[in-house]
C-alpha positions as CSV (number, residue, x, y, z in Angstrom):
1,X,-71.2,-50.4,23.9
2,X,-73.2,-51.3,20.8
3,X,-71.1,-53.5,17.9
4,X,-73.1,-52.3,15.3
5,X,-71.5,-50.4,12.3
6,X,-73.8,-48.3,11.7
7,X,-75.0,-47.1,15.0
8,X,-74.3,-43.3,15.9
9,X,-73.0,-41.7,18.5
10,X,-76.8,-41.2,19.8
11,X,-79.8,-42.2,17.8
12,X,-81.0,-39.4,15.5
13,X,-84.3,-39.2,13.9
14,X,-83.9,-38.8,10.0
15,X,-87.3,-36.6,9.9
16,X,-86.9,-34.5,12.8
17,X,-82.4,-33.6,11.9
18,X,-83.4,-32.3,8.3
19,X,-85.9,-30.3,10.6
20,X,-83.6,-29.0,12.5
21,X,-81.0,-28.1,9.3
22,X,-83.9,-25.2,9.3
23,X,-83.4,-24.2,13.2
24,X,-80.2,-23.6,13.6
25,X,-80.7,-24.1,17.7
26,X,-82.1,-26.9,17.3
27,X,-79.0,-28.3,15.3
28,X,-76.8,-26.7,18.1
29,X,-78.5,-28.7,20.7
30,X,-77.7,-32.1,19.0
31,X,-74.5,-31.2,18.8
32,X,-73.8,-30.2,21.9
33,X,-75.6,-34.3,22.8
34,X,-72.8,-35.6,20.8
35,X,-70.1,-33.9,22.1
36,X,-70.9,-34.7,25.8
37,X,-71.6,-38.4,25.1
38,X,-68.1,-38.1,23.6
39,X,-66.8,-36.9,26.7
40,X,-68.2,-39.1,29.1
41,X,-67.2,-41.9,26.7
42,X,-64.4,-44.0,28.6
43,X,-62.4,-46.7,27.4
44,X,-58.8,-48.3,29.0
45,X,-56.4,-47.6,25.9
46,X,-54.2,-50.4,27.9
47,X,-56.2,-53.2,27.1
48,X,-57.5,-54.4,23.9
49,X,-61.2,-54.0,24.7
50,X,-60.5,-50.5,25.5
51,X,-58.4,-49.6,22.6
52,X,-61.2,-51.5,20.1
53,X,-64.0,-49.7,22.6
54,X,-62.2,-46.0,21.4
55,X,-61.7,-47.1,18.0
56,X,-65.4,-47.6,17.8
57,X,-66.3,-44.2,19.3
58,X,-64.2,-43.0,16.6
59,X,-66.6,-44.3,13.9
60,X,-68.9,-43.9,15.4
61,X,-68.5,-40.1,15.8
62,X,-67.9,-40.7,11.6
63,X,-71.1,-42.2,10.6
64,X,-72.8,-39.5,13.0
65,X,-70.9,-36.8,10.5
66,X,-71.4,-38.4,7.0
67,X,-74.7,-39.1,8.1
68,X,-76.3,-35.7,9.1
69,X,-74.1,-34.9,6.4
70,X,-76.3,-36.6,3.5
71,X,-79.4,-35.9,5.3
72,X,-78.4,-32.2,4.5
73,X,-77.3,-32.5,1.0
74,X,-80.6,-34.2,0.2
75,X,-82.3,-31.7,1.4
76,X,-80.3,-29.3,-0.9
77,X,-80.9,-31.2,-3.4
78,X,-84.5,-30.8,-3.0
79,X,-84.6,-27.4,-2.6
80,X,-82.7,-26.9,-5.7
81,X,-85.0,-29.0,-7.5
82,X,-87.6,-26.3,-6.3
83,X,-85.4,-23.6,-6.6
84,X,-84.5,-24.6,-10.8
85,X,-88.2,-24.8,-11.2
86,X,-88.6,-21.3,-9.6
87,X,-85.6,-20.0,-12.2
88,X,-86.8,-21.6,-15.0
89,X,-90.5,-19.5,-14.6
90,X,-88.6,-16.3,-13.6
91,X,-85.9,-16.6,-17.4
92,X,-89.9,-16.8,-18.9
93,X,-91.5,-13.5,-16.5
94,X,-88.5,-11.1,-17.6
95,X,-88.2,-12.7,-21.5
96,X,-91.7,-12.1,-22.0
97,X,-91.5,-8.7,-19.4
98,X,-88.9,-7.7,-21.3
99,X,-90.1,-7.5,-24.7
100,X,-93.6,-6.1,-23.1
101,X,-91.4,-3.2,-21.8
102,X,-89.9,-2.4,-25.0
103,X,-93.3,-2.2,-26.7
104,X,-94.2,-0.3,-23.8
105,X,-91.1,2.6,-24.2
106,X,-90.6,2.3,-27.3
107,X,-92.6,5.7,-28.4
108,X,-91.1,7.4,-25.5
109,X,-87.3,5.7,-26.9
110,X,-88.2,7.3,-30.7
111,X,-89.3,10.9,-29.0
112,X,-85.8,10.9,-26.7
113,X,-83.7,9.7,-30.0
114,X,-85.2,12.8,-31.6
115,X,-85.2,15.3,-29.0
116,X,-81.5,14.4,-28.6
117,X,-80.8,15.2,-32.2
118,X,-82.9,18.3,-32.3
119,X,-80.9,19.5,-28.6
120,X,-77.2,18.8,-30.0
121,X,-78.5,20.5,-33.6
122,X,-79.6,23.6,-30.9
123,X,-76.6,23.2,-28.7
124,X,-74.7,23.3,-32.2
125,X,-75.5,26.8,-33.3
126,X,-75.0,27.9,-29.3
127,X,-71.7,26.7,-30.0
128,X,-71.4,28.8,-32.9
129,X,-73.0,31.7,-31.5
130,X,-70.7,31.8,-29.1
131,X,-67.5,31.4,-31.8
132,X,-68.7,34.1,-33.8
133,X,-69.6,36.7,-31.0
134,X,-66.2,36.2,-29.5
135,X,-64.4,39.6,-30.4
136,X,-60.6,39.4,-31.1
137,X,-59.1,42.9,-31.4
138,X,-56.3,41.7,-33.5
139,X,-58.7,40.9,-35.7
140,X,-59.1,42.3,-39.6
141,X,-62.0,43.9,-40.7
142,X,-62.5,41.0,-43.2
143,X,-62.5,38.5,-40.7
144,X,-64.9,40.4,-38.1
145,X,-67.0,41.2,-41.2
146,X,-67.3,37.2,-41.5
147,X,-68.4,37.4,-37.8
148,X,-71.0,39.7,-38.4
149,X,-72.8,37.6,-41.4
150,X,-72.6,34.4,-39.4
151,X,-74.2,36.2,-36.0
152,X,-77.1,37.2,-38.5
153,X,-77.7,33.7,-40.3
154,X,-77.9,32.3,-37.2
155,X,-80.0,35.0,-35.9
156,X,-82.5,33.9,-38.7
157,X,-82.3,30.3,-37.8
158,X,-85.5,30.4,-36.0
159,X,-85.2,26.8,-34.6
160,X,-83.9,27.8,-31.1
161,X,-87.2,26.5,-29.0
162,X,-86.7,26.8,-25.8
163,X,-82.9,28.3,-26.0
164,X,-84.5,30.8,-28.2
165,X,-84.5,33.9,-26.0
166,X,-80.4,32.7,-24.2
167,X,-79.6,32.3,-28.1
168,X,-81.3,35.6,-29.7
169,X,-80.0,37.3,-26.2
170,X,-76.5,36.4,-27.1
171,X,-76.8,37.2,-31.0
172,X,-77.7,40.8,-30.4
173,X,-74.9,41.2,-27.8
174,X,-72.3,39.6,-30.0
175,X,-73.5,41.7,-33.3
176,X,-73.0,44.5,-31.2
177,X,-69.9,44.0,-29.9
178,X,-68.3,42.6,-33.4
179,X,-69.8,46.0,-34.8
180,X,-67.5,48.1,-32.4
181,X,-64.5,46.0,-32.8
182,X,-65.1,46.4,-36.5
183,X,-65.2,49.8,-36.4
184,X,-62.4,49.7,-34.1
185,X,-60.2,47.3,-36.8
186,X,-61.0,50.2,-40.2
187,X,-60.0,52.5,-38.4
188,X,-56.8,50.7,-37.4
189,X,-56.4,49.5,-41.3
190,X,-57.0,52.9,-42.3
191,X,-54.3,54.4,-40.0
192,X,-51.4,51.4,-40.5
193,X,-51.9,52.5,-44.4
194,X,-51.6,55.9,-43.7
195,X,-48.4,55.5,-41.7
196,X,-47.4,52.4,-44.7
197,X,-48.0,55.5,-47.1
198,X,-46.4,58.0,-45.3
199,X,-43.1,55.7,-44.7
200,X,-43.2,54.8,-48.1
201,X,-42.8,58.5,-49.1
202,X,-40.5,58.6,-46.7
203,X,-38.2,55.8,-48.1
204,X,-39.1,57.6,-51.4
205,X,-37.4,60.6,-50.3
206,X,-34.5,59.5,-48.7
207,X,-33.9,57.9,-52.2
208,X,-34.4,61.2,-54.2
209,X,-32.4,63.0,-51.5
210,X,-29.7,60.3,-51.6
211,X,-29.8,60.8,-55.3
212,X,-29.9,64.5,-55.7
213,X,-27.0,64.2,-53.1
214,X,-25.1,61.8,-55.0
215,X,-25.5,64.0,-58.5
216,X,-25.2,67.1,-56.7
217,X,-21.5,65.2,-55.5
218,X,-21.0,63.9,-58.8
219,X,-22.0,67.5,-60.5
220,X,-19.5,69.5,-57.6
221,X,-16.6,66.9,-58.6
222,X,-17.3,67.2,-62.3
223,X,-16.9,71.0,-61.8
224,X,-13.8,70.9,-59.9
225,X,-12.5,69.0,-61.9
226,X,-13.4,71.1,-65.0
227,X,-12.2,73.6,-63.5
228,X,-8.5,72.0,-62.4
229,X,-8.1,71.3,-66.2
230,X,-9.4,74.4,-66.8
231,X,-6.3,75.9,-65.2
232,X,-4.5,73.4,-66.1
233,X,-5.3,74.2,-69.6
234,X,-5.0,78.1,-69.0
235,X,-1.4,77.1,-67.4
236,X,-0.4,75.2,-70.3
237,X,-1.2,77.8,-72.6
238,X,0.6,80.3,-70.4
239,X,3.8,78.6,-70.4
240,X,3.4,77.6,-74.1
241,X,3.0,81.0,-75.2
242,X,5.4,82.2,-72.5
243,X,7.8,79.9,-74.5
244,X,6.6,80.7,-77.6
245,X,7.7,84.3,-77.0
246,X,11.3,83.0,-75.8
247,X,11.8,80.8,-78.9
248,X,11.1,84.0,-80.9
249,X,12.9,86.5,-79.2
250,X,16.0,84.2,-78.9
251,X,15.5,82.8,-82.8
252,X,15.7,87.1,-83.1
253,X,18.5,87.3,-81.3
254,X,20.6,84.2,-83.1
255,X,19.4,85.6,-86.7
256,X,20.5,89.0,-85.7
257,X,24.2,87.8,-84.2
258,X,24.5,85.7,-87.4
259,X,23.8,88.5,-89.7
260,X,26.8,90.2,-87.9
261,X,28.9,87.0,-88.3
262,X,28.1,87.0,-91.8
263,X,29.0,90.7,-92.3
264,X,32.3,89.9,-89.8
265,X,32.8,87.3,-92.3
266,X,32.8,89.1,-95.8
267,X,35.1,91.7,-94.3
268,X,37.8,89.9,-93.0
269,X,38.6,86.2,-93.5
270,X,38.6,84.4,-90.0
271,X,41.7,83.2,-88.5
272,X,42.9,79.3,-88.6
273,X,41.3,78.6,-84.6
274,X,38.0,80.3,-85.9
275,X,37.9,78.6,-89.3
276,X,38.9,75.4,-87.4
277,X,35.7,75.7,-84.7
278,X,33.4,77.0,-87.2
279,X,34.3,73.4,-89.7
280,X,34.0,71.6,-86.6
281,X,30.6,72.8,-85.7
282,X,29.7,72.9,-89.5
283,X,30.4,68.7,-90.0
284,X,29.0,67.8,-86.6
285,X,25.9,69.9,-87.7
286,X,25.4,67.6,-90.7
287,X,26.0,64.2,-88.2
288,X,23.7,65.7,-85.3
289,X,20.4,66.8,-85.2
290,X,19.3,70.4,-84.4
291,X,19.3,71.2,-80.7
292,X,16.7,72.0,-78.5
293,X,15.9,76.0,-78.4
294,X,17.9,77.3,-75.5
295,X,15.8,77.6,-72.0
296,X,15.5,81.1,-70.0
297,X,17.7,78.4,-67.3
298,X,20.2,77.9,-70.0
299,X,20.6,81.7,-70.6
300,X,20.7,83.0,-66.7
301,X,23.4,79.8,-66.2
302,X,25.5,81.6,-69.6
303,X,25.3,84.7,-67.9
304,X,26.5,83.4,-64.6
305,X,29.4,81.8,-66.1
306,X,30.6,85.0,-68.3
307,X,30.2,87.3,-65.5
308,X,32.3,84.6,-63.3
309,X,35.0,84.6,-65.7
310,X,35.0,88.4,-67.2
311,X,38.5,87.7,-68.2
312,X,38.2,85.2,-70.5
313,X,35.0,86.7,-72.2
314,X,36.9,89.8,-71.9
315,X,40.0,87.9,-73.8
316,X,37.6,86.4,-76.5
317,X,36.4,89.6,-77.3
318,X,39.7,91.0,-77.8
319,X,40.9,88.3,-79.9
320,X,37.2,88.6,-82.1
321,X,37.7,92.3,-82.5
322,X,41.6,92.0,-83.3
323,X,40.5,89.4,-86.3
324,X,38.0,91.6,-87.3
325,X,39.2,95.4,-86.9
326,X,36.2,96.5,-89.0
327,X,33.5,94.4,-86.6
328,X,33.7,97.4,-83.4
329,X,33.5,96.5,-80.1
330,X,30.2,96.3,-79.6
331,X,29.4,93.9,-82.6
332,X,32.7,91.7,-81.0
333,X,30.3,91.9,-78.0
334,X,26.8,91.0,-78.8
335,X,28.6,88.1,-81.4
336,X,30.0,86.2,-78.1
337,X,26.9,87.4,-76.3
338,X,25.0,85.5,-79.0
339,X,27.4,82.2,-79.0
340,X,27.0,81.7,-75.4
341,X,23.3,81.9,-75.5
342,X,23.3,79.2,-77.5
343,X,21.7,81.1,-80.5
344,X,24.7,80.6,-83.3
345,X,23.9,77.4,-84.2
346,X,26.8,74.5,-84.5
347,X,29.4,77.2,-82.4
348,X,30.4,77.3,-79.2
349,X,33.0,78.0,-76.9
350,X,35.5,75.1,-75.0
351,X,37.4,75.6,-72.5
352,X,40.0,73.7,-70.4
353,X,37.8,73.9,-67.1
354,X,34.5,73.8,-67.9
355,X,32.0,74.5,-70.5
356,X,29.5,77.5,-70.6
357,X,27.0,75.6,-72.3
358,X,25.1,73.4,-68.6
């Protein structure tokens, strides 16, 4: 084996490897040349020759790498020498291509700028034609009216081109249809104002019946209750007249017994127990004011007492008419009769028992 550094694993032509960097079989058959010279290679690792023989192999199967290795990148190297040059006239074609196509387009650009602007301004009103021909039953007649005038502006657009008969198509249909639902929507109006009208009157007359009832109430009480006092009134005067009468007939009766007292009087002078009541009554008369007029109760209870006890009225008449011989019975009578009604002012009769005055 060779000692020279730079020797190969088997000798390689510079021109004819960078050739084969271009066939790739070729390049697979030089391989293939190193790697069985490699394996026939054979060296006795026990001794030092061998081990410096294997160690020279080694390199030499490294210079064989580095080598083709460099051939390869020079060859790269070239071709992207060629390749730069290549780029830098293509960056020129397309600047210059470029700019030549923009001249080129540039009236077809400025026609597709304005044909988009004319088909969104004609897609616009679609849009609107649509909006306005949608009907909405809940709709007021106001607002469908609105429909109605936009549907015709837009029918006298005139600008539609080739959308013109889809867009007129659609105008008439939605003018039609708004106009029913219009229709449709006074008609409604006219009927929720009816029945607004008619419950209004209705509310109206609940009120005037609510307040015819409440006078009507109001009136029936106020009659009633004219009428109680009414009664009332007629009842008062019946019982004041009713007393009236009493008060005259018993101030008749007590003027009539004391005209018989007095005549009893100027005929006979009384005894000591008369003279004695009659004082008695006379001073408390001047002390105590004048009673009350005796009641119809106060006469029935007199009555009840002298029929109850007809011997002691029998007894005071006896000792009346034996005092006064010239009185009569009779006069002795209605005298006592007249002190226990109570009609002989400032006399009356005591007795152990009981009084017959209530």
């Amino acid at each position: 084996m060779t000692n020279d550094k730079n020797a190969l694993v088997v000798a390689i032509d510079e021109t004819k490897a960078i050739a084969y960097f271009k066939d790739s079989e070729k390049f697979d058959e030089l391989l293939t040349n190193i790697e069985e010279t490699c394996q026939n290679f054979v060296a006795d690792v026990e001794t030092k020759s061998g081990r410096a023989d294997i160690k020279s192999m080694a390199y030499r199967v490294t210079r064989t790498r580095t080598t083709l290795d460099g051939w390869g990148k020079k060859l790269n190297e070239e071709k992207r020498a060629e390749i730069e040059a290549v780029d830098s006239v293509r960056r020129g074609m397309r600047e210059r291509l470029e700019k030549l196509q923009d001249q080129v387009r540039k009236p077809l650009n400025e026609w597709e700028e304005q044909e988009g602007v004319r088909i969104a301004r004609i897609k616009s009103r679609l849009q609107l034609i649509n909006e306005h021909a949608r009907v909405d039953f809940s709709a007021s007649s106001a607002m469908i009216s609105d429909h109605l005038k936009e549907l015709n502006d837009l029918n006298d657009w005139g600008e539609y081109d080739e959308f013109e008969e889809d867009a007129l198509a659609k105008i008439e249909q939605g003018i039609k249809d708004q106009n029913e639902a219009l229709t449709a929507a006074i008609l409604r109006e006219e009927q929720a104002q009816e029945l607004a009208k008619v419950k209004a009157e209705m509310e109206e007359a609940q009120r005037a019946a609510a307040k015819a009832k409440a006078e009507t109430e109001r009136a029936e009480k106020e009659a009633a209750q004219a009428k109680a006092d009414k009664e009332q009134a007629e009842k008062d005067a019946e019982e004041a007249k009713a007393r009236a009468a009493r008060i005259h007939e018993a101030r008749e009766r007590q003027a009539k017994a004391q005209q018989i007292v007095d005549a009893a009087k100027q005929e006979a002078a009384p005894s000591n127990q008369v003279n004695t009541i009659v004082q008695a009554s006379d001073d408390a008369a001047k002390e105590e004011p004048e009673p009350e007029p005796v009641t119809e109760h106060h006469y029935q209870r007199l009555v009840e007492i002298a029929k109850e006890d007809k011997d002691a009225f029998n007894e005071a008449v006896s000792q009346l008419y034996h005092h006064y011989p010239s009185m009569g019975a009779d006069s002795a009578k209605a005298i006592l009769r007249s002190i226990y009604d109570g009609q002989i002012k400032h006399v009356s009769f005591i007795k152990k028992r009981d009084s017959l005055r209530p």
